[in-house]
Backbone and ligand atoms as CSV (ligand in chain L), in Angstrom:
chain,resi,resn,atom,element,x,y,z
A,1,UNK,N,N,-7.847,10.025,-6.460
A,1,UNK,CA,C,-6.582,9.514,-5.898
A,1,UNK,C,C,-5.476,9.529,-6.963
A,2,UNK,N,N,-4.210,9.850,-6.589
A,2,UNK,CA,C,-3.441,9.628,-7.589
A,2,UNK,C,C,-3.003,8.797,-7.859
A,3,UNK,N,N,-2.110,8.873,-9.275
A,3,UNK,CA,C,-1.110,7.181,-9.533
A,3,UNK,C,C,-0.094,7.424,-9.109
A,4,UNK,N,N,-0.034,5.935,-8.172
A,4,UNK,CA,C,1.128,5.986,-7.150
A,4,UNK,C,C,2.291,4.531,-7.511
A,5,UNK,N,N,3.529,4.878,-7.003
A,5,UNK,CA,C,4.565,3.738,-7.414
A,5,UNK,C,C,4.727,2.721,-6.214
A,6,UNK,N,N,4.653,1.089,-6.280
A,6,UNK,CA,C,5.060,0.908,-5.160
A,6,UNK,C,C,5.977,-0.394,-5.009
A,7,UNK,N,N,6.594,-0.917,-4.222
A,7,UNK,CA,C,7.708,-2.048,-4.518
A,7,UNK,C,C,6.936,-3.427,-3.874
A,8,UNK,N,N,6.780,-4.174,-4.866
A,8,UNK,CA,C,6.264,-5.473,-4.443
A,8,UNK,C,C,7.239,-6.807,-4.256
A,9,UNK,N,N,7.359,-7.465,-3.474
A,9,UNK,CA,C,8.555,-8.321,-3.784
A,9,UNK,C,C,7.556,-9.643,-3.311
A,10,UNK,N,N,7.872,-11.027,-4.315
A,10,UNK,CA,C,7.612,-12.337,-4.109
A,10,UNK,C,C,8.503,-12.901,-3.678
A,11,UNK,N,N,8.287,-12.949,-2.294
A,11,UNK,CA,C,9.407,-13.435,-1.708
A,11,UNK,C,C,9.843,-14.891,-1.594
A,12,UNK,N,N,10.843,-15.621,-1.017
A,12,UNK,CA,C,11.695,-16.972,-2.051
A,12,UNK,C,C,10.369,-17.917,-1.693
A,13,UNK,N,N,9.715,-18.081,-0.438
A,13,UNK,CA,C,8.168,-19.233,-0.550
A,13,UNK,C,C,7.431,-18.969,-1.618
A,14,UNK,N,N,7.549,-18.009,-2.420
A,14,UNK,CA,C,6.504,-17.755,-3.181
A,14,UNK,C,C,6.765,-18.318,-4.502
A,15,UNK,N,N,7.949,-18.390,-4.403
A,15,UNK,CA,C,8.561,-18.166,-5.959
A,15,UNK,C,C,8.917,-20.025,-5.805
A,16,UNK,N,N,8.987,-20.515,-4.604
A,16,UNK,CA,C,8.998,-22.116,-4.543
A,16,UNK,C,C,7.972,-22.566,-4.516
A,17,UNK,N,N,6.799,-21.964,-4.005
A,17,UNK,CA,C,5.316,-22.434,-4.601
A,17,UNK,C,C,4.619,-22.629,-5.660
A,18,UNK,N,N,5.338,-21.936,-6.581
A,18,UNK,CA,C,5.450,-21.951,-8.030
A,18,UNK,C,C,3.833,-20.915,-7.905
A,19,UNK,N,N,3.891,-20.163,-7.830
A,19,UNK,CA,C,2.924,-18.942,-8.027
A,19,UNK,C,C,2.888,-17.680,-8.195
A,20,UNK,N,N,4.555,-17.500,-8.894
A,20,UNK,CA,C,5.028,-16.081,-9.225
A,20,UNK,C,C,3.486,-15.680,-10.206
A,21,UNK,N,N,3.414,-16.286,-11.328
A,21,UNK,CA,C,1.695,-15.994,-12.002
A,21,UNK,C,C,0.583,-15.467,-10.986
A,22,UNK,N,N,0.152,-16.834,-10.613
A,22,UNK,CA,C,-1.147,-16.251,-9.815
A,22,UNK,C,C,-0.944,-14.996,-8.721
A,23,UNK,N,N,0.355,-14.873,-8.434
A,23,UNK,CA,C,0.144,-13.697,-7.600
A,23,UNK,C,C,0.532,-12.253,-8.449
A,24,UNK,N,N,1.278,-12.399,-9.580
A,24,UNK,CA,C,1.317,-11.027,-10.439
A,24,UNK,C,C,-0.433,-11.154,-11.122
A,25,UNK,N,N,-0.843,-12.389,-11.725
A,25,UNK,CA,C,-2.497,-11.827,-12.381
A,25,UNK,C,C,-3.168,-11.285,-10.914
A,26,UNK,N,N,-3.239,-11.627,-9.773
A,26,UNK,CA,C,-4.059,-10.654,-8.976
A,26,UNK,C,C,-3.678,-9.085,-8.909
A,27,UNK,N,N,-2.308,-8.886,-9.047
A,27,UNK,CA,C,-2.037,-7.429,-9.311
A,27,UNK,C,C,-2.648,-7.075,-10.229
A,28,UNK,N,N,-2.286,-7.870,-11.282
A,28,UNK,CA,C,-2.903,-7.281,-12.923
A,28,UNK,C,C,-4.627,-7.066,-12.692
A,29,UNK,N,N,-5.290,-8.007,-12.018
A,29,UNK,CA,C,-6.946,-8.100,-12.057
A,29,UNK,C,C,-7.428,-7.233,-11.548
A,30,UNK,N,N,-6.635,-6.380,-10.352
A,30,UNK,CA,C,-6.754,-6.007,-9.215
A,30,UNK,C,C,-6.443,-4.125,-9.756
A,31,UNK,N,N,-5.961,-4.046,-11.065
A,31,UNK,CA,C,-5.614,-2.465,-11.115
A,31,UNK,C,C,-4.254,-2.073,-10.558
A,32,UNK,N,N,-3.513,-2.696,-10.340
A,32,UNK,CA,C,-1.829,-2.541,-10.788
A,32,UNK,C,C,-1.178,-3.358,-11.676
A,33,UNK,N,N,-0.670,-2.331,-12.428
A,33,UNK,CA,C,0.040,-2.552,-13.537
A,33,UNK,C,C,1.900,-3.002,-12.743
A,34,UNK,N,N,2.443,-3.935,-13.533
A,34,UNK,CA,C,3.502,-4.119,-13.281
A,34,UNK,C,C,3.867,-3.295,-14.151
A,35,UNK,N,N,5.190,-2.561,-13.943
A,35,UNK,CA,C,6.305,-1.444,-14.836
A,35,UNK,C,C,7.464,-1.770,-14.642
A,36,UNK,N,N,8.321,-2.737,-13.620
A,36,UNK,CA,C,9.428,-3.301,-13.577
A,36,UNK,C,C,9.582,-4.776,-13.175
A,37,UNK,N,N,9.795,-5.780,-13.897
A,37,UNK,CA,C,10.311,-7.064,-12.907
A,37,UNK,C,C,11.438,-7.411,-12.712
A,38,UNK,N,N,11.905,-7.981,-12.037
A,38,UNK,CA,C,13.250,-8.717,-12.054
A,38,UNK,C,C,13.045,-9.895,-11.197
A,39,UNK,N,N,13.752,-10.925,-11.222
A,39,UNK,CA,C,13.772,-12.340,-10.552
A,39,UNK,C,C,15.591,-12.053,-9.991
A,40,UNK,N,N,15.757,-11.920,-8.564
A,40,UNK,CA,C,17.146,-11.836,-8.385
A,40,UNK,C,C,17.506,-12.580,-6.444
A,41,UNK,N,N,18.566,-13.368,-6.860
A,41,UNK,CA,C,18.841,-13.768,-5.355
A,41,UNK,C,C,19.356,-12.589,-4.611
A,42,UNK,N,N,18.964,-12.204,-3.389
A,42,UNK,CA,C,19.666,-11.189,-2.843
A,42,UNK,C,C,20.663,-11.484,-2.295
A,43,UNK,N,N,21.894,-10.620,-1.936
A,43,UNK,CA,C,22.795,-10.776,-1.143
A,43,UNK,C,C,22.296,-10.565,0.370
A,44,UNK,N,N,23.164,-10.623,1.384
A,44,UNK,CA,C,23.121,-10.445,2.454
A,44,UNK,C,C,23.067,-8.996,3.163
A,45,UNK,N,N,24.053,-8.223,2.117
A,45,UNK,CA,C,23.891,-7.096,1.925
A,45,UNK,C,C,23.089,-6.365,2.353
A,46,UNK,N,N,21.869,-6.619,0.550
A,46,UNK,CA,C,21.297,-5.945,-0.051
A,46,UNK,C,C,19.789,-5.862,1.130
A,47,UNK,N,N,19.852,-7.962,1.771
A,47,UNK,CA,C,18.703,-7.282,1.994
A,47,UNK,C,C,18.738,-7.271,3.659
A,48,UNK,N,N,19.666,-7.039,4.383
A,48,UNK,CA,C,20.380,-5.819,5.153
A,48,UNK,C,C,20.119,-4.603,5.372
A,49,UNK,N,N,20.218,-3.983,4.495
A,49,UNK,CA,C,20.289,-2.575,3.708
A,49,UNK,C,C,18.353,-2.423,3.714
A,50,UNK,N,N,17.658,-3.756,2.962
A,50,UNK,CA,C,16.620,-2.742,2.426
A,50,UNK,C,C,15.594,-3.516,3.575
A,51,UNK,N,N,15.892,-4.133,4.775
A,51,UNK,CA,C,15.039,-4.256,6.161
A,51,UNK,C,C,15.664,-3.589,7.086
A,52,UNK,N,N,16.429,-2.350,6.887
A,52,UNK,CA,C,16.926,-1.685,8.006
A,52,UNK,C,C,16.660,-1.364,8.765
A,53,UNK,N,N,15.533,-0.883,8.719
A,53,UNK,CA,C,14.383,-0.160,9.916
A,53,UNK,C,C,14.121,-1.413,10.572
A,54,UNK,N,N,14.370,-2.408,10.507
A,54,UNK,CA,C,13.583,-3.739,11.371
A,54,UNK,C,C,15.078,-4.105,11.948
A,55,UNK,N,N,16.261,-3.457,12.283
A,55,UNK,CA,C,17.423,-4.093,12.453
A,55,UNK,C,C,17.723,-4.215,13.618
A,56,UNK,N,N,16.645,-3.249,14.985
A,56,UNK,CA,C,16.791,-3.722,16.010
A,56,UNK,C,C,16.058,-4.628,16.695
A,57,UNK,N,N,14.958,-5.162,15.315
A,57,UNK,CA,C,13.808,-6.181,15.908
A,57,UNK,C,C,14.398,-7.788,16.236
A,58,UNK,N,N,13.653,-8.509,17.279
A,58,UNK,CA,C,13.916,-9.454,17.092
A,58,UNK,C,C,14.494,-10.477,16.171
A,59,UNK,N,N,13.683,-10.311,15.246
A,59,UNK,CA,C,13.844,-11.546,13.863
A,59,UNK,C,C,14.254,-11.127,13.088
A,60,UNK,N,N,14.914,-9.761,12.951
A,60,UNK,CA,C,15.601,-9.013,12.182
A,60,UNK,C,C,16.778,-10.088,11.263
A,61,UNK,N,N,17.480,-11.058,11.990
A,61,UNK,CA,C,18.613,-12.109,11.667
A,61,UNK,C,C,17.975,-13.051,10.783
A,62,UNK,N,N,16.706,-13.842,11.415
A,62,UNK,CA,C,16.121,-14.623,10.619
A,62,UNK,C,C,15.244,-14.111,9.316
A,63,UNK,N,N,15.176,-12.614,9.281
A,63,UNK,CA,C,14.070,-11.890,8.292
A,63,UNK,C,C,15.220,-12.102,7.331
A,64,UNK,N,N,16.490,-11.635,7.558
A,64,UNK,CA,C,17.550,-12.005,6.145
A,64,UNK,C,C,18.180,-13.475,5.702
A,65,UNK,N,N,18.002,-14.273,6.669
A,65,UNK,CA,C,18.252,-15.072,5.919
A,65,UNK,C,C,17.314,-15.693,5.476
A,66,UNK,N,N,16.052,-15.946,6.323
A,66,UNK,CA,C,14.740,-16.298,4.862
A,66,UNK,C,C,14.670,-15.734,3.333
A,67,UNK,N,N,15.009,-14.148,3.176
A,67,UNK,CA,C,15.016,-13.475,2.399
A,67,UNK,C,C,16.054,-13.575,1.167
A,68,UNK,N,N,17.122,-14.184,2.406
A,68,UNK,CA,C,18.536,-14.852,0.744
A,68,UNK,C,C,17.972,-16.423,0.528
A,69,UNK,N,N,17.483,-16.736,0.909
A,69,UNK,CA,C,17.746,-18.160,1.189
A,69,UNK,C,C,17.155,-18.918,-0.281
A,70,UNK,N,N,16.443,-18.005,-0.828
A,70,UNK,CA,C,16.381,-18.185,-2.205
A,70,UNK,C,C,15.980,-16.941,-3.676
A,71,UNK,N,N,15.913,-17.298,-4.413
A,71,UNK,CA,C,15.518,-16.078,-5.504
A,71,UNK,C,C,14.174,-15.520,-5.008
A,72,UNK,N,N,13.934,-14.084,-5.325
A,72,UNK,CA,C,12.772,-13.119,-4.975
A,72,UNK,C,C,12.434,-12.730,-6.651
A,73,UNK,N,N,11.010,-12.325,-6.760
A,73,UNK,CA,C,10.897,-11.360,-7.660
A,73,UNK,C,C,10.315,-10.128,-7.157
A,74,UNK,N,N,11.121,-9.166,-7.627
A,74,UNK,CA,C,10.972,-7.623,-7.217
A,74,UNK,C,C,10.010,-7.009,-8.446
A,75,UNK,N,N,8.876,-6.100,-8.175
A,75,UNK,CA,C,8.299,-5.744,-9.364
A,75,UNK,C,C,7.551,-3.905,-8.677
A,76,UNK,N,N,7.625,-3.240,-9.351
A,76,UNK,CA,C,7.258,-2.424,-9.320
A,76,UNK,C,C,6.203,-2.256,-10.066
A,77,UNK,N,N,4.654,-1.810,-9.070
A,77,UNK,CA,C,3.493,-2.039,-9.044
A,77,UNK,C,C,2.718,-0.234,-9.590
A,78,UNK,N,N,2.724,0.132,-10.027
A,78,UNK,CA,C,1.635,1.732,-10.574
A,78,UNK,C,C,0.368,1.841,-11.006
A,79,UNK,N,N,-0.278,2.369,-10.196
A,79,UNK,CA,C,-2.039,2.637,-10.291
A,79,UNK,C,C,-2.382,3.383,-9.265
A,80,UNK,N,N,-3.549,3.710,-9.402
A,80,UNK,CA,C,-4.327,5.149,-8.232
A,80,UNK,C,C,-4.220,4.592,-6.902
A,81,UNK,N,N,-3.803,5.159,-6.067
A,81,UNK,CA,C,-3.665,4.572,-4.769
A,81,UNK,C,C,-2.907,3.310,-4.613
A,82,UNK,N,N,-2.027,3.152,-5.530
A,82,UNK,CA,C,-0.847,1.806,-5.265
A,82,UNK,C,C,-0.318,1.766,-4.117
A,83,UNK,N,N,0.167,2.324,-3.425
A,83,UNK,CA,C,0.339,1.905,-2.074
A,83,UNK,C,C,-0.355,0.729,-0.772
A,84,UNK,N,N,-1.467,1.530,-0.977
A,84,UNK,CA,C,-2.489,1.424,-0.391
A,84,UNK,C,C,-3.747,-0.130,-0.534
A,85,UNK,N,N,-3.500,0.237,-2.057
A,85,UNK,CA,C,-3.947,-1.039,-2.609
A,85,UNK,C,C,-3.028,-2.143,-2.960
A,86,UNK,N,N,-1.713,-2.217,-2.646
A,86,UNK,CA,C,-1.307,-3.787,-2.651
A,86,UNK,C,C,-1.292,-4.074,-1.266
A,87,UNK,N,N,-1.084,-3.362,-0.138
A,87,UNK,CA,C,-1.504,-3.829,0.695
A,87,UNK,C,C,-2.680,-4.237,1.090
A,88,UNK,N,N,-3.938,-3.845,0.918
A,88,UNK,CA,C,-4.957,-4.742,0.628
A,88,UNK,C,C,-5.490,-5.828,-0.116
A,89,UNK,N,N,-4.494,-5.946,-1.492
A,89,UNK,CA,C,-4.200,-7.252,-1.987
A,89,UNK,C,C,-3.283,-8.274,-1.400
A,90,UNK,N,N,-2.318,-7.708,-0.425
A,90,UNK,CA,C,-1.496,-9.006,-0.303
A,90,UNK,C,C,-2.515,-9.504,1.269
A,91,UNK,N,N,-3.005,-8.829,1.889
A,91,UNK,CA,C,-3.858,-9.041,3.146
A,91,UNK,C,C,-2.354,-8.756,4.563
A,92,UNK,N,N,-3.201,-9.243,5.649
A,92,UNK,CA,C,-2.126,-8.858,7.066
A,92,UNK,C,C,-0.633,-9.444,7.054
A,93,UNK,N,N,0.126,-8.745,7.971
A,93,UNK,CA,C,1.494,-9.492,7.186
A,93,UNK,C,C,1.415,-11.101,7.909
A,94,UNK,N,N,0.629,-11.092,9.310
A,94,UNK,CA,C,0.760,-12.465,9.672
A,94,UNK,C,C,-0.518,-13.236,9.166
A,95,UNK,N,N,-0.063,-13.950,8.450
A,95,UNK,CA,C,-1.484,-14.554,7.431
A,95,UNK,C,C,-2.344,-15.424,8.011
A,96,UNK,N,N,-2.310,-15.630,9.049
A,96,UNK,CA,C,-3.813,-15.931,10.187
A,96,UNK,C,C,-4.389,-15.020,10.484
A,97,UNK,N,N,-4.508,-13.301,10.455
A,97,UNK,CA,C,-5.080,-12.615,10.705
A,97,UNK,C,C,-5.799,-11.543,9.252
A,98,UNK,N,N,-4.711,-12.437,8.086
A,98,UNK,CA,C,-4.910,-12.153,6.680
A,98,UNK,C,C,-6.662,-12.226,6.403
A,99,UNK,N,N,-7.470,-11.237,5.513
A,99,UNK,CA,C,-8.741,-10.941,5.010
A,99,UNK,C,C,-8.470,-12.722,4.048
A,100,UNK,N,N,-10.207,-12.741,3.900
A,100,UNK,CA,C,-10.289,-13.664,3.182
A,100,UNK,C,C,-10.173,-13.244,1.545
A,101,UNK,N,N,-10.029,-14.219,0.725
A,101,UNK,CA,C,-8.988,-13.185,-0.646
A,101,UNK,C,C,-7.836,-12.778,-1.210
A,102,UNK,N,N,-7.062,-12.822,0.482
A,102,UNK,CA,C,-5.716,-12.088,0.255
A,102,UNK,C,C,-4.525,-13.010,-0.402
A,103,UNK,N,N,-3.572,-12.788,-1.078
A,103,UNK,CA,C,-2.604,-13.295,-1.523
A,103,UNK,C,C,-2.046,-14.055,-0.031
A,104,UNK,N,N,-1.507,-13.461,1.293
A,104,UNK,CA,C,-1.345,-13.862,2.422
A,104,UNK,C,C,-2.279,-14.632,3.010
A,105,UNK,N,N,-3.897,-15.045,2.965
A,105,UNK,CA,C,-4.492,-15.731,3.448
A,105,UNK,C,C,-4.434,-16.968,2.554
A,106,UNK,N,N,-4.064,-16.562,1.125
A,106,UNK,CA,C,-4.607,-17.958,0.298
A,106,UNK,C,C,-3.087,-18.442,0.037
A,107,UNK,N,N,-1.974,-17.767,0.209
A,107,UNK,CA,C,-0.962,-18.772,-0.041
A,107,UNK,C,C,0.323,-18.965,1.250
A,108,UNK,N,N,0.467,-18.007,2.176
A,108,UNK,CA,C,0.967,-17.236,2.859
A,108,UNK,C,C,1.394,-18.779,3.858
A,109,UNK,N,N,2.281,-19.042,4.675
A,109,UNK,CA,C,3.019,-20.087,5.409
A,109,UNK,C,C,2.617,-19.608,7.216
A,110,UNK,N,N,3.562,-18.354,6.986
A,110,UNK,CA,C,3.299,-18.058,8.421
A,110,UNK,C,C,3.941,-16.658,8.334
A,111,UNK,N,N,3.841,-15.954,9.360
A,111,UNK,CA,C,4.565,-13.994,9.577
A,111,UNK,C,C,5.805,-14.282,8.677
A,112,UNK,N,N,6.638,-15.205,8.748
A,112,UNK,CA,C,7.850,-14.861,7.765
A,112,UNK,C,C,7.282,-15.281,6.636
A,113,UNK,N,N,7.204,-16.370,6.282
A,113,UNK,CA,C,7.223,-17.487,4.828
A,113,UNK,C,C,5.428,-16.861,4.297
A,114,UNK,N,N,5.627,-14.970,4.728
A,114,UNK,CA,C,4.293,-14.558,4.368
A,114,UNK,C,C,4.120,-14.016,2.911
A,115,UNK,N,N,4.921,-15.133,1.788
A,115,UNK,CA,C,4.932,-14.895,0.724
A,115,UNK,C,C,5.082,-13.491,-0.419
A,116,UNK,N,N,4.715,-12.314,0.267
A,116,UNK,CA,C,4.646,-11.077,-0.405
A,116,UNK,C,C,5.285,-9.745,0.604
A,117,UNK,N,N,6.060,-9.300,-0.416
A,117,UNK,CA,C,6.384,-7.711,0.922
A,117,UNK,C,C,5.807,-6.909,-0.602
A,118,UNK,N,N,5.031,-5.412,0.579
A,118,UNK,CA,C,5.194,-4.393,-0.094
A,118,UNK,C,C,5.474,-3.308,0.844
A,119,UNK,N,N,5.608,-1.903,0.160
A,119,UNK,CA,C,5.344,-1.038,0.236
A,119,UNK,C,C,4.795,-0.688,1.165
A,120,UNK,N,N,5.073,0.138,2.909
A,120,UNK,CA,C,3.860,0.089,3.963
A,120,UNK,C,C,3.434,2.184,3.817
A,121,UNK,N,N,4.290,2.445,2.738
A,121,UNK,CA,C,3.951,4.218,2.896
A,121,UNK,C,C,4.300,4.459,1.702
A,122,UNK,N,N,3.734,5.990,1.167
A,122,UNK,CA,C,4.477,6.590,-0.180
A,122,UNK,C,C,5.751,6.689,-0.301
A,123,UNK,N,N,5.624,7.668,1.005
A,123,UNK,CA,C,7.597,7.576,1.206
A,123,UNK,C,C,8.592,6.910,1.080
A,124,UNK,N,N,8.037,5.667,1.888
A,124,UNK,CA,C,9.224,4.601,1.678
A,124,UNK,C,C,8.814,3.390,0.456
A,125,UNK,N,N,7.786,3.815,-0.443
A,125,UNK,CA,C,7.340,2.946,-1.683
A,125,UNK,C,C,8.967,3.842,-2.809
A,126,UNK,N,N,9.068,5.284,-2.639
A,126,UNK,CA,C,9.794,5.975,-3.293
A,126,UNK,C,C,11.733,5.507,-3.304
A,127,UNK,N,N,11.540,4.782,-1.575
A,127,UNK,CA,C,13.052,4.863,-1.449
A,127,UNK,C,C,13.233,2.949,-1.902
A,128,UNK,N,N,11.924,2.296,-1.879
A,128,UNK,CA,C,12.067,0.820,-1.653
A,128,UNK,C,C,12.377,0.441,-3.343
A,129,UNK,N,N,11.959,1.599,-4.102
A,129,UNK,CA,C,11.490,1.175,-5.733
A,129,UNK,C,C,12.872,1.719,-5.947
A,130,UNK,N,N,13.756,2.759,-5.645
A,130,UNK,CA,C,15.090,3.205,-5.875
A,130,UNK,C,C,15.706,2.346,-5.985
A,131,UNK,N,N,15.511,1.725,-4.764
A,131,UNK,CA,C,16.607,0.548,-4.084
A,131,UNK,C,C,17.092,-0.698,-5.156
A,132,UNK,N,N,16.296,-1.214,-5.653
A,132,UNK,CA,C,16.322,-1.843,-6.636
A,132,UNK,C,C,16.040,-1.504,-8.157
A,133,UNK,N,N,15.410,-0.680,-8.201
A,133,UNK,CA,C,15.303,0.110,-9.712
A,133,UNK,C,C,15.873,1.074,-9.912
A,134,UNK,N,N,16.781,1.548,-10.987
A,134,UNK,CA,C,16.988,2.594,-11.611
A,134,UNK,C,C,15.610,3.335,-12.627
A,135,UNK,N,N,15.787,4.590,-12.896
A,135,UNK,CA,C,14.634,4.662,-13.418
A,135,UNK,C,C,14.721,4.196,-14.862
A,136,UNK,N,N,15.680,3.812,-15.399
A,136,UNK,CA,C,15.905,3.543,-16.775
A,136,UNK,C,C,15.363,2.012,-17.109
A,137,UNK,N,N,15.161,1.135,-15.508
A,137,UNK,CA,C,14.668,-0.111,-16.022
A,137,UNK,C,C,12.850,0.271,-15.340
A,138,UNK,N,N,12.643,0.985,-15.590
A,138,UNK,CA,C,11.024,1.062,-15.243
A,138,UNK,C,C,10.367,1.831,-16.658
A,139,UNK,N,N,9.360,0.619,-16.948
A,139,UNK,CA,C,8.766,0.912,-17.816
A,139,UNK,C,C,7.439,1.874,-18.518
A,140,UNK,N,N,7.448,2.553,-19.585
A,140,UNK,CA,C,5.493,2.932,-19.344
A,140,UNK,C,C,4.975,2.513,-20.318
A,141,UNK,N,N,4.035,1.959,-20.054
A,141,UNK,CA,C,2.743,1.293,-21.376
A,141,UNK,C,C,1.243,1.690,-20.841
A,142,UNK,N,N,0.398,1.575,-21.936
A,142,UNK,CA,C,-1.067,1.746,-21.647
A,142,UNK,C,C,-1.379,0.306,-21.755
A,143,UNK,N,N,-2.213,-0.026,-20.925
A,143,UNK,CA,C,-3.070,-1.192,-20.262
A,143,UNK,C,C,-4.670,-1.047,-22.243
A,144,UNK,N,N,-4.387,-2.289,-22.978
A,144,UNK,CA,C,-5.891,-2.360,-23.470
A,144,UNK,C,C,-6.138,-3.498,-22.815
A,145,UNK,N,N,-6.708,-3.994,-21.876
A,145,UNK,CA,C,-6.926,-5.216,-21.042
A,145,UNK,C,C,-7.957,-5.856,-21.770
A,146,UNK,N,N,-8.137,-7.262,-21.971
A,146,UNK,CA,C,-9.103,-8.154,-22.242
A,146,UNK,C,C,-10.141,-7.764,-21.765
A,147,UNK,N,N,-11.299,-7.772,-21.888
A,147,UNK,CA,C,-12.768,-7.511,-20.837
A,147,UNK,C,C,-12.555,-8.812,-19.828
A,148,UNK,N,N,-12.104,-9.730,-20.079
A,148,UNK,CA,C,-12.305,-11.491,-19.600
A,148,UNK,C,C,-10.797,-11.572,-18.678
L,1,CMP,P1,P,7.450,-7.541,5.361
L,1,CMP,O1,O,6.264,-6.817,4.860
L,1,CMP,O2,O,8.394,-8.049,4.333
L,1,CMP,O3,O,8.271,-6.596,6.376
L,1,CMP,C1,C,9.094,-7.123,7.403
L,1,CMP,C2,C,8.936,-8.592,7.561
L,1,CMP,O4,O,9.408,-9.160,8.759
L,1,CMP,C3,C,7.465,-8.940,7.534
L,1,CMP,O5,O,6.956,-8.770,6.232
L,1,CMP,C4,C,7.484,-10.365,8.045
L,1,CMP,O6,O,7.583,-11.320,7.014
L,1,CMP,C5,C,8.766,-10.430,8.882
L,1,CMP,N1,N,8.494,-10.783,10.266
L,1,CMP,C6,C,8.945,-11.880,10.875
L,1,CMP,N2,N,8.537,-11.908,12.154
L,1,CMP,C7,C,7.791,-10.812,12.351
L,1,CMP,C8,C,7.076,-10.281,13.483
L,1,CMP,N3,N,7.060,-10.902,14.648
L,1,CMP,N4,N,6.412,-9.119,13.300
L,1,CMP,C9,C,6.432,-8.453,12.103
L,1,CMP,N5,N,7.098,-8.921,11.012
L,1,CMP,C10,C,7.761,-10.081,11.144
């Protein structure tokens, strides 16, 4: 499988749960490497713009203002099958139907206040990591990880 890029965001329940940590060490434990963070309130805008495809859905209104309603951290996630695999780390997006394990089953509120967005394709992991990253703030390092 290849190494793939993908956009993870802790969204504002998460970051008021005080578990920005425990949910980046499951990335880290889990075989994605973080390569970009940022901690940033969104505008109305921005996150407008980056739930567009959901703009004729119902909750489309309430998906943005949960989403400003406080600071996010945005991080860009890289490892073999990153896509693929943070969505199996964060579990289902409505976290009653979330795997046991999942970031969404163990901290997750409800379908909105579902603590984590990622990435649902390569494609749009490419346009979601743009959106907020330039490539000049994405980083590369080699991983010597603790054994522990
Ligand atoms: P996310 O992965 O960020 O992508 C769109 C978000 O819309 C989703 O997670 C949910 O948090 C939110 N959402 C709210 N209501 C619904 C719903 N009924 N179905 C799907 N997503 C919903």
């Amino acid at each position: 499988m290849a190494s793939e890029r993908t956009l993870s965001i802790i969204k504002p329940d998460g970051v008021e749960k005080g578990i920005i940590g425990r949910v980046v060490s499951r990335f880290e434990t889990q075989g994605l490497k973080p390569i970009a963070i940022r901690m940033k309130l969104l505008s109305r805008t921005e996150a407008e713009g980056f739930y567009a495809v959901h703009k004729a859905r119902p909750f489309f209104g309430d998906l943005v203002k949960f989403m400003t309603s406080g600071p996010v951290v945005l991080m860009v996630l890289e490892g073999e099958g990153a896509v693929a695999k943070n969505r199996e780390i964060m579990g289902a997006t409505d976290p009653k139907k979330a795997a046991e394990g999942t970031i969404r089953k163990d901290f997750a509120t409800d379908i909105e206040k579902n603590t984590v967005h990622g990435s649902d394709s390569v494609e749009n992991a490419k346009v979601e990591v743009s959106y907020f990253f330039p490539e000049i703030d994405i980083q590369q390092y080699e991983w010597k990880k603790l054994a522990k």
